[in-house]
N, C-alpha and C positions, 0 to 999 in steps of 0.2 A: 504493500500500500504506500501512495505517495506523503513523504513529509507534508505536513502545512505548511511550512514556512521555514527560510532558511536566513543566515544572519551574512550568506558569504558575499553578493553583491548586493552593492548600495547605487542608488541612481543619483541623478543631482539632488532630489528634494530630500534624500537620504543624511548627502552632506552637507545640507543645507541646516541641519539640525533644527528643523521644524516641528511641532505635533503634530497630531493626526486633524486637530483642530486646523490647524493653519495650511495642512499640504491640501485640506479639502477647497478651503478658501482660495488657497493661488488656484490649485486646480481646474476651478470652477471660472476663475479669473480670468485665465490663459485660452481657455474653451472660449469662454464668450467673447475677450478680444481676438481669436483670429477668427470668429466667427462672425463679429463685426466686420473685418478687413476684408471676407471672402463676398459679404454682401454688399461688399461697396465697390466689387470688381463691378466694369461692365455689363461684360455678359450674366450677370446676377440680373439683373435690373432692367423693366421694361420701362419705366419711367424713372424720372435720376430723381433717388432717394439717398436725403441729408447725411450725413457720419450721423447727426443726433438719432435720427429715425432708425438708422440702422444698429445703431446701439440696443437701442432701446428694444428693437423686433428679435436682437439677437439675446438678446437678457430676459426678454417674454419668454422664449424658446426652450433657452437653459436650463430654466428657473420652472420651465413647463405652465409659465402664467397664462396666458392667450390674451393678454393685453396687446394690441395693437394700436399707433399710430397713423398708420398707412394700412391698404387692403393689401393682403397678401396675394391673392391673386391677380390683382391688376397692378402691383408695381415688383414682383420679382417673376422672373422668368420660368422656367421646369427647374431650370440649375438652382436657381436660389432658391425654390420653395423646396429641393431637394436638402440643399443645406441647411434651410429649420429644419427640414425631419429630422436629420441626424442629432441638432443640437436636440430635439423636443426629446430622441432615443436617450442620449447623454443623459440628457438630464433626467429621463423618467427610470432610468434603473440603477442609474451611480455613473460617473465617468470612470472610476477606480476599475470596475463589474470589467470591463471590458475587455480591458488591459491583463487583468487578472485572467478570463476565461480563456487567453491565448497562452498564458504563461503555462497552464495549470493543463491546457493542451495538449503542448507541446513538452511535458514530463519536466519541466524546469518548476525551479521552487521557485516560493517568493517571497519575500524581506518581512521580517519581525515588523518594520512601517505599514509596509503593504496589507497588514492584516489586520493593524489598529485600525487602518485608514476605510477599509470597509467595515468594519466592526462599529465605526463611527456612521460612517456613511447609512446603514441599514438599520442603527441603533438595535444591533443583532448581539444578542444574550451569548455570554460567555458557551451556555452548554450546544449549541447549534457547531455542528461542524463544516469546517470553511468552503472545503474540497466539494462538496458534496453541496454545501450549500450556496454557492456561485453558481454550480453547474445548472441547479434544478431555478434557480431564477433566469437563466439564459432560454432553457428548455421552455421553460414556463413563456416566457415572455414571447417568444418565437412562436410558438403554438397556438395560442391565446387571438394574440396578432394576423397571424393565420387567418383561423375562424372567423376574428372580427371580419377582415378583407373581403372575403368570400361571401358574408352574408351580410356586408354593406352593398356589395356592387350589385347583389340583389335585390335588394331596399331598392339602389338607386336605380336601378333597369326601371323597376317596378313603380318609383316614382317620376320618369321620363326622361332620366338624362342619358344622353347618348349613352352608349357602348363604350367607345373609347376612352370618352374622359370619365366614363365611370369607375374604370379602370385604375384609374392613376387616384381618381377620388376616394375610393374605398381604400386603398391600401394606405394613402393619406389619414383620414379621419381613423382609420381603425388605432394605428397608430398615435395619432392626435389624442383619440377618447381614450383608450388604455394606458395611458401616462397621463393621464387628465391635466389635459395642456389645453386644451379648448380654442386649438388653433383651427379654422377652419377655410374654404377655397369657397364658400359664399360669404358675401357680405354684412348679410344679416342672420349670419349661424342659420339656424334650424326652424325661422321663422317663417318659411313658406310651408313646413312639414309638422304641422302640432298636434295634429289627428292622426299621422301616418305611424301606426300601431309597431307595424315593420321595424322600421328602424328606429323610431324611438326606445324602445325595448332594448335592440341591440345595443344603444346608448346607454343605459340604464344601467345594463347587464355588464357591458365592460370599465362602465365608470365604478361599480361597488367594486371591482374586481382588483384592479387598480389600487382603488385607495382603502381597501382593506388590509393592505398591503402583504409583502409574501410571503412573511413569517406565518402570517394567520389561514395563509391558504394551505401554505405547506403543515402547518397543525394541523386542519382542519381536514385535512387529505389523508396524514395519519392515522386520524381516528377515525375516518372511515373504509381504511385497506385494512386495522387491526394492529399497525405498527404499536398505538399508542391508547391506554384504554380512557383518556380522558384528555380535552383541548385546558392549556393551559389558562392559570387564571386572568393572565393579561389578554387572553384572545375572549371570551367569553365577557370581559368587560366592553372590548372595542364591539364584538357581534351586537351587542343589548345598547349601547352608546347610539352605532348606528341606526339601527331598527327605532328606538326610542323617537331620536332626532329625526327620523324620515318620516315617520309619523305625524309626529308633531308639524314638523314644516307644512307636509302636506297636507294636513286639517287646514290649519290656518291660512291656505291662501287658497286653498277648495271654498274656504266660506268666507272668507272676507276681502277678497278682492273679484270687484263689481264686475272687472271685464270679461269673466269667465261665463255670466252669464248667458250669454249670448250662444253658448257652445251645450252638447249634451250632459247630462251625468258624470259619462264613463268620462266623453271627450276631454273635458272639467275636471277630473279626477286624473287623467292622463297628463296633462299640461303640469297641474300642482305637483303630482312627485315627480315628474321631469325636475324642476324648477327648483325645487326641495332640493334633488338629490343632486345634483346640479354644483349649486352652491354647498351643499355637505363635504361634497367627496373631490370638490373643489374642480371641476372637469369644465366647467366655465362655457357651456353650449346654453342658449336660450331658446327657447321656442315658441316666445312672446314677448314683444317689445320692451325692455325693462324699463326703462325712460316712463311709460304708461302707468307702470306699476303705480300705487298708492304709497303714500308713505309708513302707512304700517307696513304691508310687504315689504318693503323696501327696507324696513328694518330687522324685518326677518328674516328675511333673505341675509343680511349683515351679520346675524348674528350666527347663522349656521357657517356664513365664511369664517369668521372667527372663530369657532370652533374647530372646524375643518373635518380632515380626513385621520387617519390613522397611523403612529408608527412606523417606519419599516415599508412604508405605500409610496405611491408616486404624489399621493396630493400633500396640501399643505395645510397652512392652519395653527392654530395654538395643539393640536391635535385633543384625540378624544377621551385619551390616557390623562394626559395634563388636565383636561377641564373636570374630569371624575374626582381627580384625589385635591383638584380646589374647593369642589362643593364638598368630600370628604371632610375636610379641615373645618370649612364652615360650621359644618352638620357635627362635627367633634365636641366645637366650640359651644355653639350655642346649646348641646342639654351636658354637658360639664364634664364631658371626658377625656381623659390625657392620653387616647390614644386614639388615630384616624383609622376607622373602618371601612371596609365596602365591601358589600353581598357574604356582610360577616367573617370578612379577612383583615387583618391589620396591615397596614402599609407600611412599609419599616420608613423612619426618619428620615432616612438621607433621599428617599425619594419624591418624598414629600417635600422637603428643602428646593429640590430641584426641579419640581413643577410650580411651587410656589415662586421661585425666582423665576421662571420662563412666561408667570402668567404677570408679573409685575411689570418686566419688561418687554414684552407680547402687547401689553394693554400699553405700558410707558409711550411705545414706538407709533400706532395707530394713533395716539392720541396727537404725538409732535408732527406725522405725517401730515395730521387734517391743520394743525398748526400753522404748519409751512403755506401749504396749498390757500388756507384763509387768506392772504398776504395777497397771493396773486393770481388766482381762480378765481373766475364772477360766477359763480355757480352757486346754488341751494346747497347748503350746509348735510342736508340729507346727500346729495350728490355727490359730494366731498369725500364726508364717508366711507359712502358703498364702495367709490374709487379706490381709499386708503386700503382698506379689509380684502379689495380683492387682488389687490399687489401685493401686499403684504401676507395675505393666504395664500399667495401664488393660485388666485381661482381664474380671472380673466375676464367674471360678469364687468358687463359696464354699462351705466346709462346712457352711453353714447360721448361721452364729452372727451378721450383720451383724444384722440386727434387732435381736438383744438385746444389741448391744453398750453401752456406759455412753455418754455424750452426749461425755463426754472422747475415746472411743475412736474417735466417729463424726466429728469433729473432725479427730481425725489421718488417718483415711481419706480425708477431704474433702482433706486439704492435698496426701498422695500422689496420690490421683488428677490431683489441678488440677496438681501439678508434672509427673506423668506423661505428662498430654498435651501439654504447653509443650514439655518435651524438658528431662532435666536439663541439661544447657549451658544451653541457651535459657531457662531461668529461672535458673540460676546467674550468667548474663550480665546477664539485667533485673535484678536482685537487685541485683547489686555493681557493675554497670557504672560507671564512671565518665567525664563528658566529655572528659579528656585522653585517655582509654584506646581512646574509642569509635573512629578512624580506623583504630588498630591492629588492633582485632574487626573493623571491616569489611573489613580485609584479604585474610581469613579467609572464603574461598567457602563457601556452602551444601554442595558436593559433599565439601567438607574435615568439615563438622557431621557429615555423615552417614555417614562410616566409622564 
């Protein structure tokens, strides 16, 4: 059987003597600037779009935000909408994953770094094994994507669009949806298609899949071939987390938002867990003008971005681990107990330490975001918002106004997104880490980030 990991080649970021925290952050850095310079070639580009815009399209991508600037398919070419894919891939399963699946390939080891570094990346639990578990996220992701392709293009047959660029469509959006990056090659996402059963579904279905992320799938797989005779408790928190929050979302804008009227029952009930789930699992497709929306929806829609997606997923978010053991603590607090519970488990300290700093600073950053943006956005303060939450969730929903935002505004978008997909810790960590400090953060498991 192959080593995991070998200490005898070091790469630059090796002798760089970075953490895992900061080789994520350059990482992440270095992907998105050549990935900015590739879409500022030429032949990327059917119409000449800024360095700012293309910054910006290529940190959406990274970051798997689906925040656009510019239309994607009327200002980049097949070549540059080719190069978001790859960044939207990058970004939806680890830039690390990749690097890794060729090392692990081709019977070569990989560096004591290289293992922190997706261990971080996946905020993947000490007892999961490495080898074994890269390979089944590649498999997974390949297959998955697969499926998607195949039963979008027949969505899309089915909903009128040619043949050929159905073609290139599906294998786009499959990809798009299952990294819930919410990049899309219409204009108005999935606004012509709100009844169309088909592929709505197939959205749905690849968006939870995604951002359940694929520890949980890979649990949840276990226990049902016999490997494992119970899903662990951190996957049985995110399954009830989600289901709880889609629910919820989708009540409340099945009945309180007026425009749904107009539509049947089901049709009505289709749109709201679209929309729900949407902004949950952070996948950032609409299938209803959000701009329209009321401003209650429009804060509940906000609130499931903030909460977001899961652990170890491609979506973002405060996630749903984080937001449990902060009403844990609430709920601690207020009937007088000195220890944090949930579904009658104690949560040890240090993880509660560590969701509670992510949610201080989670909420710190959305709040200086809408801060910034007051200054120099002429927009509805609800507007402001939904924009902060869904850059900073890495979701993509928008009222419409990223376009015309000022180049200040596009700026701070850029910065929440790129922090969003780091993981606040995990750029709070690159940021300030310090070398005395660093042995003490490594202390500090992955499964500890990801409460």
């Amino acid at each position: 059987m192959k080593d995991e990991y070998s200490t005898q080649k070091k790469g630059l970021l090796s002798r760089l003597n970075l953490s895992s925290e900061q080789n994520l952050f350059v990482g992440f850095f270095i992907y998105t600037f050549l990935g900015t310079l590739i879409l500022c070639l030429p032949f990327s580009q059917k119409t000449n779009v800024s360095f700012l815009d293309n910054l910006f399209m290529a940190t959406s991508a990274i970051s798997t935000t689906g925040l656009v600037t510019v239309s994607l398919y009327d200002s980049y070419t097949l070549f540059g909408q080719i190069i978001i894919t790859l960044l939207i891939q990058i970004g939806g399963i680890g830039y690390m994953t990749f690097s890794s699946f060729v090392l692990l390939s081709t019977a070569e080891k990989i560096s004591v770094l290289r293992v922190r570094v997706l261990r971080t990346e996946f905020t993947m639990p000490n007892g999961f094994d490495l080898y074994q578990f890269v390979r089944s996220v590649i498999i997974f992701t390949i297959v998955i994507e697969l499926i998607g392709a195949i039963l979008f293009y027949i969505a899309f047959l089915q909903a009128g669009v040619a043949w050929d660029f159905a073609i290139w469509s599906a294998i786009f959006h499959s990809i798009s949806t299952f990294c819930t990056a919410g990049f899309g090659l219409y204009n108005n996402s999935f606004e012509n298609y709100p009844t169309h059963y088909f592929l709505n579904w197939i959205i749905i279905i690849l968006s939870y899949l995604g951002a359940m992320g694929f520890i949980v799938l890979i649990d949840v797989w276990n226990k049902m071939t016999g490997k494992t005779k119970n899903i662990t408790f951190t996957s049985k928190i995110i399954i009830l987390i989600t289901f709880v929050l889609s629910v919820f979302g989708t009540l409340v804008i099945f009945f309180f938002e007026p425009s749904l009227q107009k539509y049947s029952t089901l049709d009505a009930l289709l749109i709201a867990l679209f929309q729900a789930m949407s902004a949950m699992t952070t996948v950032g497709f609409n299938s209803v003008p959000i701009a329209t929306l009321t401003t209650g929806i429009l804060l509940t829609l906000t609130f499931l971005m903030y909460v977001g997606a899961s652990p170890s997923g491609t979506g973002g978010g405060l996630k749903s681990t984080t937001f449990t053991a902060v009403i844990s603590v609430v709920y601690s607090r207020f009937i007088g107990s000195s220890k944090v519970q949930f579904l009658g488990k104690e949560i040890p300290e240090n993880r509660v330490d560590v969701a509670v700093s992510a949610f201080i600073f989670y909420t710190t950053l959305v709040f200086l975001g809408m801060y910034l943006l007051s200054f120099t956005e002429k927009f509805p303060l609800s507007f402001i918002l939904f924009e902060v939450a869904s850059a900073l969730g890495t979701v993509g929903l928008s009222a419409g106004i990223t376009g015309t935002l000022t180049s200040f505004g596009k700026c701070v978008l850029i910065f929440l997104m790129f922090i969003g997909r780091l993981g606040v810790l995990t750029f709070g960590i690159a940021l300030l880490e310090r070398r005395k400090n660093r042995q003490k953060m490594n202390n500090i498991n992955a499964e500890d980030l990801a409460v």
